[in-house]
DOPASE-836311 format. One line per field, with one value per residue (C-alpha): residue number from 0; x, y, z. Coordinates in steps of 0.05 Angstrom, whole numbers, plus 5000, padded with zeros to 4 digits. Layout:
BEGIN
pos (NUM,...)
east (X,...)
north (Y,...)
up (Z,...)
***
This chain:
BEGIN
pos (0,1,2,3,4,5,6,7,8,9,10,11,12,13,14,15,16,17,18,19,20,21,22,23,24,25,26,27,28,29,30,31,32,33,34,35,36,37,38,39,40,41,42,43,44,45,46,47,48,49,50,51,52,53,54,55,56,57,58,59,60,61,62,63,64,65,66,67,68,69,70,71,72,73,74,75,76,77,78,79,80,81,82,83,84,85,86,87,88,89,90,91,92,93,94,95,96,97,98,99,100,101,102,103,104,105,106,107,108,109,110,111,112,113,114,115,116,117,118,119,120,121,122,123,124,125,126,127,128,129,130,131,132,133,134,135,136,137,138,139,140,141,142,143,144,145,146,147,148,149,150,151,152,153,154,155,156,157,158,159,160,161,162,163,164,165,166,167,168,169,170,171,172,173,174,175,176,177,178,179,180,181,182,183,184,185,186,187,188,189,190,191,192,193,194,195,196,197,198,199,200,201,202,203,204,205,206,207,208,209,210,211,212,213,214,215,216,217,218,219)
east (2528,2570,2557,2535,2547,2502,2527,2474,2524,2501,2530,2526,2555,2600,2585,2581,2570,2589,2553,2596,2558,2505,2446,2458,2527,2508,2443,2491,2539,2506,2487,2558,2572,2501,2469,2391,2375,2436,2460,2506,2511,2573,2574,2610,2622,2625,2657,2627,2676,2656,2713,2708,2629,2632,2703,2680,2605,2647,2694,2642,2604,2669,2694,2631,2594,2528,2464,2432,2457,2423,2450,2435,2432,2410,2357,2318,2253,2200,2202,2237,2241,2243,2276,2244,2290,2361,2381,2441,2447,2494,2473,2487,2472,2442,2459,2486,2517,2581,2607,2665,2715,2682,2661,2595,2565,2531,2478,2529,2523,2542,2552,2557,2540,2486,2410,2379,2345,2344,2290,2310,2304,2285,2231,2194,2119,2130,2180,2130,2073,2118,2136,2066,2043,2099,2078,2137,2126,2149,2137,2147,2196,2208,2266,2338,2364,2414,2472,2516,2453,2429,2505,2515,2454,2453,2524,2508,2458,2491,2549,2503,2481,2544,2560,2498,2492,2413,2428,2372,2390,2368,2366,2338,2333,2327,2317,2362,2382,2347,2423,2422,2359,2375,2441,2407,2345,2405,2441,2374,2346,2282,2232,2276,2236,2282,2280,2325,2375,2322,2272,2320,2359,2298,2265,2333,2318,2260,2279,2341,2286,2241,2298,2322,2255,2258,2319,2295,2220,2259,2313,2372)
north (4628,4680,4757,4789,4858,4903,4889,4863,4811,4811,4764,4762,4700,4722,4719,4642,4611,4650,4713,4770,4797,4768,4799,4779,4804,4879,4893,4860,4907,4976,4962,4972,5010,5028,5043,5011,5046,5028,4963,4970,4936,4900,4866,4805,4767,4694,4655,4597,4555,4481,4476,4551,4566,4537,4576,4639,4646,4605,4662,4722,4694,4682,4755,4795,4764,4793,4802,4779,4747,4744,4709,4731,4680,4690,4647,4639,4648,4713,4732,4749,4675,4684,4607,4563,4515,4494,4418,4378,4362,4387,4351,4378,4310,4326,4392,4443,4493,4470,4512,4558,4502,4459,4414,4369,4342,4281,4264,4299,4309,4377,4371,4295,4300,4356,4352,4333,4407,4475,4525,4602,4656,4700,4736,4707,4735,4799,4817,4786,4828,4893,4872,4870,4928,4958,4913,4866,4817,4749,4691,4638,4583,4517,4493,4533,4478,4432,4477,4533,4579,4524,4501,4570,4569,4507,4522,4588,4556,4496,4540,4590,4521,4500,4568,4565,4637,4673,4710,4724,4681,4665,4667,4698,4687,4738,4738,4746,4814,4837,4837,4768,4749,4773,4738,4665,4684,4694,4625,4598,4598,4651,4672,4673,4723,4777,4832,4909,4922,4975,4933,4879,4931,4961,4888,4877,4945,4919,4851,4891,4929,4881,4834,4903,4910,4836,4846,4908,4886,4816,4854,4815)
up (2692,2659,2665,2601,2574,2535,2467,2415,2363,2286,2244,2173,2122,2067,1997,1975,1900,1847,1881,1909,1965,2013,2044,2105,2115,2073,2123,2185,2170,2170,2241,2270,2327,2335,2394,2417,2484,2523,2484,2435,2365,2343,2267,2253,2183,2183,2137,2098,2118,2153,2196,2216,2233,2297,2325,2300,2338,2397,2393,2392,2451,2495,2482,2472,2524,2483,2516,2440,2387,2320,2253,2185,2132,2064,2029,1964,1996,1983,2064,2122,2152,2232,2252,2309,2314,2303,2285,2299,2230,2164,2113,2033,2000,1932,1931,1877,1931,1978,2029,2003,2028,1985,2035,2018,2091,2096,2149,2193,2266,2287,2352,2380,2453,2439,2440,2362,2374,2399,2409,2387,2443,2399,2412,2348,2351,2374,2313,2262,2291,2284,2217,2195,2220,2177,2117,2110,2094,2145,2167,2227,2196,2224,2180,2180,2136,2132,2109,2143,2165,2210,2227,2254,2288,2323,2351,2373,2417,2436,2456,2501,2535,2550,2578,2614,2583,2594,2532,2472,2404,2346,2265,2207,2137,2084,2015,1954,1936,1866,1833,1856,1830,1761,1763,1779,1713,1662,1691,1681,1747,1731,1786,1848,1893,1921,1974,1964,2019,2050,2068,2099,2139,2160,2184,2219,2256,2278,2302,2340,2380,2397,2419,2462,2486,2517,2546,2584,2601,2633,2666,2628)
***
């Protein structure tokens, strides 16, 4: 079992589509070099790259040796979408957005001598009660996808298993930036549901404590 430190490790996508920034990676960022009771934060950007999702988290866990990892993705839903569960599956058949490589997956195993599943560590139900009582709004998903949220994800936990690593882990989804929203209504794509930068760097502050919080009430 490896030793961990006290760092907390963000990580944020880069801008994909024909967008040119990402939620994800604009809350992620203001985070860096922060300090939560006596972990500190450290922000990473990950590129939407197939071949390079899996090296870069590998990376960050191997150096960092975090006590938490959480992933920002961005999504087109209306909430903040706390993830249950990671597949072992990329899988962009049918759809209108590649990764930044280009690179259209097929019923693709990510990881061929891994389980078809893994749980987050995340503290789930304790962040979506604090974001209530704060009135954002959130929500319990059960589906990260099939595309480089999930990808990044599932190797982040398959690689803490492997490392036989106690650390805290998981992903979120947040919504569209409004900028982003009107950019998809005038290419035709009109009632997107969006969420401004405050709010999303504010439910990221509270997913950071209450993942802090777990770390100190179980002594990790």
């Amino acid at each position: 079992m490896t030793q961990m430190s006290r760092v907390i490790a963000l990580t944020g996508f880069e801008a994909f589509a024909n967008f040119k920034v990402n939620p994800s990676w604009e809350a992620v960022r203001t985070f860096d070099g922060k300090n939560f009771s006596s972990c500190e934060v450290k922000s990473f950007k990950i590129p939407l790259v197939f071949e390079k999702i899996k090296p870069s988290i590998a990376e960050i866990i191997k150096t960092q040796r975090p006590a938490a990892v959480v992933g920002l993705g961005q999504s087109y839903r209306p909430l903040i979408s706390l993830e249950k569960i990671a597949i072992n599956l990329a899988d962009l058949t049918g759809s209108t957005v590649l990764y930044n490589c280009g690179t259209r997956p097929r019923d693709k195993i990510l990881e061929p001598n891994a389980p078809a599943a893994y749980f987050t560590r995340l503290p789930l139900l304790g962040i979506l009660t604090r974001l209530g009582q704060i009135d954002i709004p959130a929500e319990i998903s059960y589906t990260a996808g099939t595309f480089g949220c999930n990808q990044l994800f599932f190797h982040m936990m398959h690689e803490l298993h492997c490392e036989r690593s106690k650390t805290l882990a998981g992903f979120i989804h947040v919504p569209c930036l409004p900028e982003q929203a009107a950019q998809l209504q005038r290419a035709g794509k009109p009632r997107v549901p969006s969420m401004n930068l405050k709010m999303t760097i504010q439910a990221l502050d509270v997913a950071i404590k209450a993942t802090v919080d777990n770390l100190e009430e179980t002594n990790l």
